[in-house]
C-alpha positions in Angstrom: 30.4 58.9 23.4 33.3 56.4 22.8 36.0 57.0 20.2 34.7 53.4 18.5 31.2 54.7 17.7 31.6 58.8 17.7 28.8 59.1 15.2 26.0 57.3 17.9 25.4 59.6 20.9 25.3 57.9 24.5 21.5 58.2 24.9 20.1 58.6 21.2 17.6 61.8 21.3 14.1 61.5 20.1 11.2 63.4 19.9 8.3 64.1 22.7 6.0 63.1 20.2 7.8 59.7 19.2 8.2 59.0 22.9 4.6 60.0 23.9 3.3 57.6 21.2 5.4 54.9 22.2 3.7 55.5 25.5 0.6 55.2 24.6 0.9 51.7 22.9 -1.7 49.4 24.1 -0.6 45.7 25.6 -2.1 44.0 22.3 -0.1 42.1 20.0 1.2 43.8 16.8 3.5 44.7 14.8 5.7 47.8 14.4 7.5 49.8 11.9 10.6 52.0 12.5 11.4 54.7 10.2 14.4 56.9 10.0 14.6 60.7 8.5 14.7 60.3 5.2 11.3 58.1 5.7 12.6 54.7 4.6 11.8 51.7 6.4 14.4 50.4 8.7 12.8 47.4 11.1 9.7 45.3 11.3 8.9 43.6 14.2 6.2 41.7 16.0 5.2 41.5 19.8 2.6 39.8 21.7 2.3 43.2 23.8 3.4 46.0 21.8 3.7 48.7 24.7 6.6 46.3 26.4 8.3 45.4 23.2 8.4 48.7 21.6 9.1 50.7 24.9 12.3 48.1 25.8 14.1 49.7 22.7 13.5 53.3 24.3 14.0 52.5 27.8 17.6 51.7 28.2 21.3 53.0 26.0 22.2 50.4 23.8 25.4 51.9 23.1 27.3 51.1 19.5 25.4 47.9 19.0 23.5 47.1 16.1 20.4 47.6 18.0 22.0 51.2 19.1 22.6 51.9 15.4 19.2 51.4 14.5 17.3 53.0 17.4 19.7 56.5 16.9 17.8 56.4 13.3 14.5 56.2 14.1 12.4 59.0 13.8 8.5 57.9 13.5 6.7 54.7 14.1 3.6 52.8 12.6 1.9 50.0 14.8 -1.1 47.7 13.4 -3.0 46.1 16.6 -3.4 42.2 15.1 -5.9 39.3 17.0 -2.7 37.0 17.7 0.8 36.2 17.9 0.2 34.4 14.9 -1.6 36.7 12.4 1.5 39.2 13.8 4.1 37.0 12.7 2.4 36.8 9.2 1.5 40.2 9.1 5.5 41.2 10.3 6.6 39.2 7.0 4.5 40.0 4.5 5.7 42.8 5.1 9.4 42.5 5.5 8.9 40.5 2.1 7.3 44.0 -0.3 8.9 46.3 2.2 13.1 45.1 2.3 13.4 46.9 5.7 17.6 47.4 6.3 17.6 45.2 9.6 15.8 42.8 8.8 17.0 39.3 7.4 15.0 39.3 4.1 14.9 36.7 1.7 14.8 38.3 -2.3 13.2 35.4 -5.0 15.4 35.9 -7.9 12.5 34.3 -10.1 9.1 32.5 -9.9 9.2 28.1 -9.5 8.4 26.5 -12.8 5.4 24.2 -12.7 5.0 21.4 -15.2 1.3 22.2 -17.0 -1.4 19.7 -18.9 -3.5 21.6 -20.8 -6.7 20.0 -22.5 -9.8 18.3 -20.8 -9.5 16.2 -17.5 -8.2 13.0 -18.1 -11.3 10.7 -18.3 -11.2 7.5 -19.8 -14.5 7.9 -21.7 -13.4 10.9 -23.3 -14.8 10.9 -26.9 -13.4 11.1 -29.9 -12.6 14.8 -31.8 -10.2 16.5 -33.9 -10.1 19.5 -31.2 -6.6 19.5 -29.8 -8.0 20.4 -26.0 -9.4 16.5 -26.1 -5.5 15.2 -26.2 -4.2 16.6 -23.4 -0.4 18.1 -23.6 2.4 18.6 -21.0 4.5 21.5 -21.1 7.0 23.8 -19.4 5.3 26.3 -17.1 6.0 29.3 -15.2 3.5 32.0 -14.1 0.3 32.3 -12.8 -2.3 29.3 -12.9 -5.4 28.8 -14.3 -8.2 26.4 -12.9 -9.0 25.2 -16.6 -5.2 24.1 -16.6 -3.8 21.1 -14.1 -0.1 22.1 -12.4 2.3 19.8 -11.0 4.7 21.1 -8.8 6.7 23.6 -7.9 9.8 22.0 -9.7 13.2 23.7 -8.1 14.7 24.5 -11.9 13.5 24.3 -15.1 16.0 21.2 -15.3 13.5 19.3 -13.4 10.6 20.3 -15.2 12.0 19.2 -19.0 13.6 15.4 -17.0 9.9 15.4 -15.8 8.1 16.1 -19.6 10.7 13.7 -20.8 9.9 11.4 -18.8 6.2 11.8 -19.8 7.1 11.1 -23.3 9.2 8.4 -22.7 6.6 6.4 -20.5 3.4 7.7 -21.5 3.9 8.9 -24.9 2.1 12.4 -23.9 2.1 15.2 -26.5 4.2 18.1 -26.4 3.3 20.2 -29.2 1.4 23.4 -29.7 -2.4 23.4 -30.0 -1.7 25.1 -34.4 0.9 22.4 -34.8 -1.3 19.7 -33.6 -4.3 21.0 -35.6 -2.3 20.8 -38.9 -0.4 17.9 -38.9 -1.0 15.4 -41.7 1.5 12.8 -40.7 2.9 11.6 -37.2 6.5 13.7 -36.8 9.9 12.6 -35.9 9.1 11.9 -32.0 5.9 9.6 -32.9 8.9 7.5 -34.7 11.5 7.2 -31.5 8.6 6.4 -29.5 8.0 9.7 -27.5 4.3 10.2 -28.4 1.2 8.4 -29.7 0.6 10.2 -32.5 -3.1 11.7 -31.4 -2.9 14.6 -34.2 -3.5 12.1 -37.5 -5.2 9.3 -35.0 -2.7 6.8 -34.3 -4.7 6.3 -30.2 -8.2 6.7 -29.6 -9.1 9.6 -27.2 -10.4 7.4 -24.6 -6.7 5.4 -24.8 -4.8 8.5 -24.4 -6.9 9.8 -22.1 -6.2 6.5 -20.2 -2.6 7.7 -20.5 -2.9 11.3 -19.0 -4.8 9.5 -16.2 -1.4 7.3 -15.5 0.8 10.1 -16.1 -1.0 12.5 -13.6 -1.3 9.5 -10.6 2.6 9.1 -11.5 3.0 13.0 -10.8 1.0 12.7 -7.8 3.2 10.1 -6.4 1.2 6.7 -7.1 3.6 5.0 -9.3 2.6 1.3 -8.2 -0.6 1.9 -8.6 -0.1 2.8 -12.6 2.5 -0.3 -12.5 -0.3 -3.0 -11.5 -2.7 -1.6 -13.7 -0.8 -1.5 -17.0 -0.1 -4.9 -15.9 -3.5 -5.9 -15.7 -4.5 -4.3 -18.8 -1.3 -6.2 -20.7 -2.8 -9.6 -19.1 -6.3 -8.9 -20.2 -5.1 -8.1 -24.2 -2.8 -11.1 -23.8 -5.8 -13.3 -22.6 -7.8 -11.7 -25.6 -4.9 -13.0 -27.9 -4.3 -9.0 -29.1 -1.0 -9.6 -28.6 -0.1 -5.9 -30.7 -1.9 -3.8 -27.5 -0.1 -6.4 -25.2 3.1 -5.8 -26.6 2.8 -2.0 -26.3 1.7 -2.2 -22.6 4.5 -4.5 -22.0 7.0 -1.5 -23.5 5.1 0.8 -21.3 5.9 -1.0 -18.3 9.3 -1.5 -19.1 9.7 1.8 -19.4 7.8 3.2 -16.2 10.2 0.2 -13.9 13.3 1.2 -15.8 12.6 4.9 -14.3 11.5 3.4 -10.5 14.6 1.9 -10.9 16.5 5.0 -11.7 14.7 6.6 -9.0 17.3 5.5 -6.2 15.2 8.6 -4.0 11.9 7.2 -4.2 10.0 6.9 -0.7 5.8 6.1 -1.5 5.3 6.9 2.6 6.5 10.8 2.1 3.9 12.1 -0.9 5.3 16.3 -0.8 8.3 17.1 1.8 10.6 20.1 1.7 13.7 19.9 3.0 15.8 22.4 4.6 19.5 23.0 5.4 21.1 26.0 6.8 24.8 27.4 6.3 26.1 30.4 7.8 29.9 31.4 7.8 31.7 34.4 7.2 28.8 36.7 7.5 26.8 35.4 4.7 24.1 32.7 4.9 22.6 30.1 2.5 19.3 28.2 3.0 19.3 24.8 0.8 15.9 23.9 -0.4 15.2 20.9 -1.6 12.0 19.4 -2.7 10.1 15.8 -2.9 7.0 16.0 -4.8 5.1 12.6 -5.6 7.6 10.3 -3.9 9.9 11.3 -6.0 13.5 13.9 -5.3 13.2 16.7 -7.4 16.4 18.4 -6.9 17.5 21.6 -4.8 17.8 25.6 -4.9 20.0 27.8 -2.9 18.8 31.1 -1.5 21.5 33.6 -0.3 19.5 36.2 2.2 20.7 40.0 2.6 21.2 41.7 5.6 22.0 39.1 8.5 24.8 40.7 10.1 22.3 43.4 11.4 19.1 41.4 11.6 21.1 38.6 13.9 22.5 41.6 16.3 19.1 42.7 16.5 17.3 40.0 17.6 19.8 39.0 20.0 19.2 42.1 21.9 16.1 41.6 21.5 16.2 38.8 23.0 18.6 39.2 25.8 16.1 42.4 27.0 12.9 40.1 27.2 15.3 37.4 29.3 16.8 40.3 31.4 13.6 42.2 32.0 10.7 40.7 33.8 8.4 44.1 32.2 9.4 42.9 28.9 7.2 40.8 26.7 7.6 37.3 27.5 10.3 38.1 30.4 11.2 35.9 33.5 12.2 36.3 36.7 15.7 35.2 36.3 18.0 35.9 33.3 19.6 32.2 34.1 18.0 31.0 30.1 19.3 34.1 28.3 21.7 31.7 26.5 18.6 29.6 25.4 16.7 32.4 24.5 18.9 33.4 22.0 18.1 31.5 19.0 21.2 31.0 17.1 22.0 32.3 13.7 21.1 29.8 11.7 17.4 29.4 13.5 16.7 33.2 13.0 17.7 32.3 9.2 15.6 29.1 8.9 12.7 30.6 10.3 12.8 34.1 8.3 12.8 31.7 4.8 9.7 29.4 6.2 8.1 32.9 7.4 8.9 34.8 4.3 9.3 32.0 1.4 5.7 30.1 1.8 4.0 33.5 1.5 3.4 33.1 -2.2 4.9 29.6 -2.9 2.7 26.4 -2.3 4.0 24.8 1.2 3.8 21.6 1.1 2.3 19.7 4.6 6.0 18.0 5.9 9.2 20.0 6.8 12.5 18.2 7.3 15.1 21.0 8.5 18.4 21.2 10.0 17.7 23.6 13.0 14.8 23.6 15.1 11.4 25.7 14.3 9.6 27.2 17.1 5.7 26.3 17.0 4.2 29.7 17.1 5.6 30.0 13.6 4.3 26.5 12.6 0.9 27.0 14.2 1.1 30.4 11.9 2.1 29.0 8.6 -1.1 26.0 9.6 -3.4 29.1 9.8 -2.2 30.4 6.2 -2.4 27.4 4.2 -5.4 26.6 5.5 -4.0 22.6 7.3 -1.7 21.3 9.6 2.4 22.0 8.7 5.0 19.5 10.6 8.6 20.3 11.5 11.1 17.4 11.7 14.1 18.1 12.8 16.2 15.4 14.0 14.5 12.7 10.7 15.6 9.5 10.6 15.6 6.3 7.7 15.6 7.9 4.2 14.7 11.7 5.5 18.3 11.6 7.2 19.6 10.9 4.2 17.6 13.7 2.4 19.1 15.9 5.1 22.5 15.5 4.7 22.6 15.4 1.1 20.9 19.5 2.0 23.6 20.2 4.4 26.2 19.7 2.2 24.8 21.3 -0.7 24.2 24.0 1.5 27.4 24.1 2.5 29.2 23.6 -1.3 27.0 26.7 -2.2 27.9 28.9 0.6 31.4 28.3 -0.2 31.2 28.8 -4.3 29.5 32.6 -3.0 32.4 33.2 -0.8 34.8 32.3 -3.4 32.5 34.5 -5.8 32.7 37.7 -3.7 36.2 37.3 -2.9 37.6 36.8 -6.1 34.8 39.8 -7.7 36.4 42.0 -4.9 40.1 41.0 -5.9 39.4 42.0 -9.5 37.8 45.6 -7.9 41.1 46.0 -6.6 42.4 45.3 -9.2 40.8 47.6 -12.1 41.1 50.7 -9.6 45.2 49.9 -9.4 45.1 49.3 -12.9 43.2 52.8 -13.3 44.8 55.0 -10.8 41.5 55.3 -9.3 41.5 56.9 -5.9 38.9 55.7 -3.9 38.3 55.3 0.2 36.4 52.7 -0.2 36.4 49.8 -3.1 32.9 49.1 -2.1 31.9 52.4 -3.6 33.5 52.2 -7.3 30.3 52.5 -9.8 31.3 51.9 -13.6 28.4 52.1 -16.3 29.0 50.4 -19.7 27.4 51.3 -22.4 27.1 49.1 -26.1 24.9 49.6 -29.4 23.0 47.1 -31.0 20.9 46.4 -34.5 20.8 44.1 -37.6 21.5 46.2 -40.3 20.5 49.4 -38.7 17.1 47.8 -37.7 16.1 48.5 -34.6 18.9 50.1 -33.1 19.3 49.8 -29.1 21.6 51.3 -26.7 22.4 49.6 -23.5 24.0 51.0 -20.0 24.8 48.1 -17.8 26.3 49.4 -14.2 28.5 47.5 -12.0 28.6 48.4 -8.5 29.5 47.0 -4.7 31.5 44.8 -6.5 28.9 42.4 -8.8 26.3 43.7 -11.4 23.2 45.8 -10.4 20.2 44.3 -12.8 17.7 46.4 -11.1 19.6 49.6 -12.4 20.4 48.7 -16.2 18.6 50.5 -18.5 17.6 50.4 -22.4 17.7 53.2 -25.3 15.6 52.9 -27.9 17.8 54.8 -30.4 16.0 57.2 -33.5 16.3 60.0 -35.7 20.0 58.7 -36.8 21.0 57.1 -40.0 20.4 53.1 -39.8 24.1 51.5 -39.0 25.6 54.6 -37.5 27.0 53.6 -34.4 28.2 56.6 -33.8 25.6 58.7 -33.3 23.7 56.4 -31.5 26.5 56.9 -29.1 26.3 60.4 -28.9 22.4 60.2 -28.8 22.6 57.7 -25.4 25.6 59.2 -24.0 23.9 62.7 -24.0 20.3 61.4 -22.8 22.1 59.5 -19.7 24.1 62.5 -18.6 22.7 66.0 -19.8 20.4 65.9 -16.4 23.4 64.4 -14.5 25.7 67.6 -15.8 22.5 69.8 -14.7 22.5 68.3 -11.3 26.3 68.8 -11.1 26.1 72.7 -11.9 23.3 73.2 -9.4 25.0 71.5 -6.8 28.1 73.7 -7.0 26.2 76.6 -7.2 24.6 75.7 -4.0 27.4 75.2 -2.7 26.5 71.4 -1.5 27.7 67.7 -2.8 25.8 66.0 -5.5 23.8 63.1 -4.5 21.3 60.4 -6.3 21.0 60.9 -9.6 23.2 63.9 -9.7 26.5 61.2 -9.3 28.3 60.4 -11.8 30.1 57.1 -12.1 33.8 56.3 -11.4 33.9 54.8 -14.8 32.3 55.4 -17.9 33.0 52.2 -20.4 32.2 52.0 -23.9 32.5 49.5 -26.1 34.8 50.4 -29.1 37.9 52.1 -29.7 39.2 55.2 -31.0 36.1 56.5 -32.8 33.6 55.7 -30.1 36.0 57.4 -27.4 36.0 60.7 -29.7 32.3 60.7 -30.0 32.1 60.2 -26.0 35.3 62.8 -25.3 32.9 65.3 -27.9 29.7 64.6 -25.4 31.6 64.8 -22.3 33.2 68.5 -23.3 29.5 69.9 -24.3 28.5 68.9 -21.2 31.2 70.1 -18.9 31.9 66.3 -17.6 35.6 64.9 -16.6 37.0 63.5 -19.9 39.1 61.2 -17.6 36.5 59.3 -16.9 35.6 58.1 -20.2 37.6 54.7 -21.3 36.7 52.7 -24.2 38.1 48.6 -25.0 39.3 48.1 -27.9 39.5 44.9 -29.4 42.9 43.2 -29.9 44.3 41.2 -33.4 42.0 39.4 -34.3 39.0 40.1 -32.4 40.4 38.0 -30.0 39.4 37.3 -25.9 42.2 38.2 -23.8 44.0 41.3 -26.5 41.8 43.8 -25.6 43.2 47.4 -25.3 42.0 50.4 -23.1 41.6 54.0 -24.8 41.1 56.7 -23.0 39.8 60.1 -23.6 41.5 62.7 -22.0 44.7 61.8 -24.5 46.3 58.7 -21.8 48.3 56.4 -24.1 46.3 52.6 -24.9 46.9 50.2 -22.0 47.1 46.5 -22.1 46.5 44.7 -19.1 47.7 41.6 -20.3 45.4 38.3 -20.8 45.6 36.9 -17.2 45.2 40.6 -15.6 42.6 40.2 -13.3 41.4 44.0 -14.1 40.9 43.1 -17.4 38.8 40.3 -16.8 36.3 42.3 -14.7 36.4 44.8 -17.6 35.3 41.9 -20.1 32.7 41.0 -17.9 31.3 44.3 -17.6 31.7 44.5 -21.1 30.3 41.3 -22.5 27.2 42.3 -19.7 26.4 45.6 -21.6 26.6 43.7 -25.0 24.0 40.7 -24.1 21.8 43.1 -22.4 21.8 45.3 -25.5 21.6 42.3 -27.8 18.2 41.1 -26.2 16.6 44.4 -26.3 17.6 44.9 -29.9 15.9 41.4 -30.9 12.6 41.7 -28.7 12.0 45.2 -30.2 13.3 43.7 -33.7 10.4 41.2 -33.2 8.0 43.6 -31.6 8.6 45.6 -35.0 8.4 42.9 -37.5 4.9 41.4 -35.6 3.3 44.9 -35.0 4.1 45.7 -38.8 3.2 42.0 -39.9 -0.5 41.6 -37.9 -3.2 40.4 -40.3 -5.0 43.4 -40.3 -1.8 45.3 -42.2 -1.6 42.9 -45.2 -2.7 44.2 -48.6 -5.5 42.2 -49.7 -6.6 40.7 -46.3 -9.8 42.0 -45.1 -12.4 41.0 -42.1 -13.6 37.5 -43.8 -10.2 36.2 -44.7 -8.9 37.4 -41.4 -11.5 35.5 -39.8 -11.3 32.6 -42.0 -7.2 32.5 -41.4 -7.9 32.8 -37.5 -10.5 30.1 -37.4 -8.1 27.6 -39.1 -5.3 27.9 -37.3 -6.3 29.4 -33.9 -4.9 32.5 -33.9 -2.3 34.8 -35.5 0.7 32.8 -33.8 -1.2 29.8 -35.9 -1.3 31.4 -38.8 2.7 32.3 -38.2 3.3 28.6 -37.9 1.9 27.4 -41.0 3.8 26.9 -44.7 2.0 28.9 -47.4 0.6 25.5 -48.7 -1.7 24.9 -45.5 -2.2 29.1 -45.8 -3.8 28.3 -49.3 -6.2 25.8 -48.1 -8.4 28.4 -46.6 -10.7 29.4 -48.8 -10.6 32.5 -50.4 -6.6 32.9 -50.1 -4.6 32.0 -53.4 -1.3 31.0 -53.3 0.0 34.2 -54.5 -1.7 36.1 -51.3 -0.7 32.9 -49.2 2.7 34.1 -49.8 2.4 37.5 -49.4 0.6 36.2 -45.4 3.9 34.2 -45.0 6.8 36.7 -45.9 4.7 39.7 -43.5 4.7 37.1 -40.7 8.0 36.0 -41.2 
């Protein structure tokens, strides 16, 4: 035992049962699980013989390493034989992907890739004419799962991308955008028929076999042949010119304008490379950033930083890892001499690269060219063939317009990893800040948990409480959390406060008083926060102080911002509860600033729930089937017309009176319930 890692003991001490079963492996390739004592998951790993690997982490003291760390927590194991190193390695990361093992370097998707979506027939040029709106094809923003009746072009890196690619749709190809109801019911072409973004196919300004000639262009454009769509709108304009229809010539002619005024524009543009990724690592000051940026049809899409979690620990383990299969021959894939231990250590920002291809492609669409910034070893590209089902290429010293792709990902990469740096530094500065400000006393600033609560309703409809909770420094989405507010009089803010303030602590308070009467700590949900912010002033800190002394909670906790002359940013004043005089922090206090963030958090996140369940309200209490006077034949009649209730919701109470058998008067009554 050394005095630098007390809490690790020289040779970690595990169980006969662990070590017999670790014995017992068989020489297969696998992959392994680790788990400590509370059960949760702390390592995945694969190995081509899963006796060697697994028994090299038993077999010798690691000491205060990061491997040490880990291997003094394990407790029980799970192995799953596999066929090969390459269904291991996609078995190891499916799993470190649902799992989030603590060592290992795990990449979290924030959010699904939008997809741009044209809805409506295949494109075919003989497409006959019909009022049905699925005949006209229509391009819109996507994100979700897809359909096989639907085409998909992407992924796009933002929804940026997406909308520059539907405009571009309209602008060369004319393409509709609106909803199936809207299309159904138009009577005249709208505003974007008269600036030249569409064709007009809802009152028959194109044929259907013309636009369908159109969606044709526009989806070989998408799929990268642009100059294929340029010679043959050229050779269609030729052909009306030589039939003197000078009208359809002259419209080609705009067409082509258009589509070589955005070639032009399209500096990025390379016909030889169809669908590449690109990828660009950055690692520096313990933090990591993978760059991804995407060419889809030929044409530069844009990029998208990911930020992974926990390679520190992941990094230090595999480089032991490592250095024990280089230093011993019994190991899996050992040598006789430990002269390439250096080269057997893959650098940081290879284990990074290669955890994001292993990880990423598991859900997304990979496309069949890689240009990255760090070499890929070909076990993992031989794996990632198998699971897309053709070949995948690494390049990774590109040349010519790739090179230039490259280093346009590198220094985005690097741009981004600097703005998080700055991010966390200046988020931990203002942490520092509040718990000076505060008098907080706290051994570690990492630790400080505030919870913010707000109300929200229109006119006492729909009232929502919100608890937003700020802790290791940023905002934790994953632990907000919504209260639908009732029994109170509409408008009184007040006791909706009491109402969420006693629901969120009354088991917290219980936990509290069991805890001391057992004599132990609290823990989980029995914690309560260093901070408790509400969002008012005097009155709201009285109802909370009222809450907090029924419940036997520390009334010093309990602060409320109040807001300054004027309502305005910047004046804010603290009130506290347990009879502290106001505070202000002054405008360019950095405490206050974290406190209006906070703040402002709690009030948009109670602001959204109060309008989805406003809406949720107004629709459940507005559905067909609940208006006076609408029965199962006028229901069906109203459906039928316009396509559904969101149809029907769309429509002016002079297209509702068309139907038959609604008069204007119950036209109006259908609007004002939907509305």
């Amino acid at each position: 035992m050394t005095a630098d890692t007390p809490d690790i003991p020289a040779t970690p001490v595990h169980s006969e049962e662990l070590l017999r079963e670790v014995a017992s492996l068989p020489s297969l390739p696998g992959v392994y699980r680790y788990f400590d004592a509370q059960d949760q998951l702390l390592y995945v790993g694969k190995a081509i013989s899963l006796k060697k690997r697994v028994s090299s982490y038993f077999q010798k003291n690691h000491g205060g390493t990061r491997t040490g760390h880990m291997v003094s927590k394990i407790v029980r194991m799970e192995t799953t034989v596999v066929r090969s190193e390459a269904e291991a390695l996609l078995l190891e990361n499916n799993l470190i992907k649902t799992q989030n093992p603590k060592y290992n370097i795990l990449f979290r998707d924030d959010k699904s890739y939008p997809y741009l979506k044209m809805t409506g027939v295949p494109a075919t040029p003989q497409a006959t004419a019909s009022p049905l709106a699925a005949n006209f094809a229509r391009v819109s923003y996507y994100r979700g799962g897809v359909e096989k009746k639907h085409r998909y072009f992407g992924p796009y890196p933002s929804a940026w991308a997406v909308k520059e690619a539907i405009l571009l749709m309209q602008k060369v190809f004319r393409l509709r955008t609106c909803e199936d109801p809207v299309f159904s019911n138009r009577s005249r072409p709208c505003l974007l028929y008269q600036i030249k973004r569409c064709s007009a196919p809802c009152v028959g300004h194109i044929s259907a076999a013309d636009y369908a000639q159109d969606v044709a262009n526009a989806e070989k454009f998408l799929r990268g042949d642009a100059q294929e769509v340029m010679r043959h709108l050229e050779a269609r304009m030729m052909a009306h010119s030589d039939k003197l229809e000078f009208e359809q010539a002259a419209e080609l002619r705009n067409q082509v304008a258009a589509l070589s005024n955005v070639l032009h524009q399209q500096a990025m543009d390379n016909v030889e490379d169809r669908d590449v990724d690109i990828l660009a690592v950055k690692v520096q000051g313990g933090r990591a950033c993978v760059n991804l940026a995407m060419v889809r049809g030929g044409r530069h899409l844009g990029d998208r930083p990911y930020f992974p979690v926990h390679v520190e620990d992941a990094v230090g383990l595999s480089d032991e890892a490592a250095m024990d299969a280089d230093n011993n021959p019994d190991a899996e894939g050992g040598t006789q001499t430990p002269t390439n231990t250096k080269a057997r250590i893959d650098s940081v920002e290879v284990q990074v690269l290669q955890a994001f291809l292993a990880q990423h492609y598991i859900e997304v669409p990979m496309p069949p060219t890689l240009v990255v910034s760090e070499p890929v070893s070909k076990s993992l590209l031989k794996a990632l063939s198998e699971q897309v089902g053709f070949k995948v290429s690494a390049i990774h010293q590109p040349r010519e317009q790739r090179r230039a792709w490259l280093d346009m990902a590198q220094t985005n990469a690097g741009l981004q990893l600097a703005r998080l740096l700055a991010e966390e530094g200046s988020q931990q500065a203002r942490t520092r800040a509040l718990a000076e400000a505060l008098d907080l006393t706290l051994d570690n600033l990492d630790t400080l948990r505030v919870e913010c609560f707000d109300i929200s309703h229109t006119a006492g409809e729909s009232t929502q409480a919100s608890c937003v909770v700020f802790h290791h420094h940023k905002m934790q989405n994953a632990e907000y959390r919504r209260f639908n507010i009732e029994g109170i009089t509409p408008g009184d803010d007040y006791a909706a406060m009491r109402q969420v303030l006693t629901r969120r602590y009354s088991k917290v308070a219980e936990a509290l008083r069991e805890a001391k009467h057992a004599g132990q700590a609290p823990a989980g949900t029995g914690r309560l926060p260093d901070l408790v912010l509400v969002d008012g002033g005097k009155g709201q800190v009285s109802m909370a102080r009222e809450v907090f002394e029924q419940l036997g909670l520390d009334l010093s906790l309990i602060v409320g911002v109040e807001k300054g002359e004027g309502r305005k940013v910047g004046l804010e004043e603290l009130v506290f509860a347990d009879g502290r005089d106001k505070v202000y922090l002054g405008s360019d206090s950095a405490a206050l600033m974290l406190v209006a963030q906070i703040r402002d958090e709690a009030h948009r996140f109670a602001i959204t729930g109060m309008r989805a369940q406003r809406a949720k309200v107004r629709v459940g209490g507005g559905k067909l089937e609940e208006i006076p006077g609408v029965g199962p034949k006028r229901r069906a009649k109203l459906l039928q017309r316009f396509g559904g209730v969101r149809g029907v919701a769309l429509a002016s109470v002079a297209d509702i009176a068309t139907v038959d058998g609604i008069s204007k008067e119950l036209a109006e009554e259908i609007y004002r319930a939907l509305h």
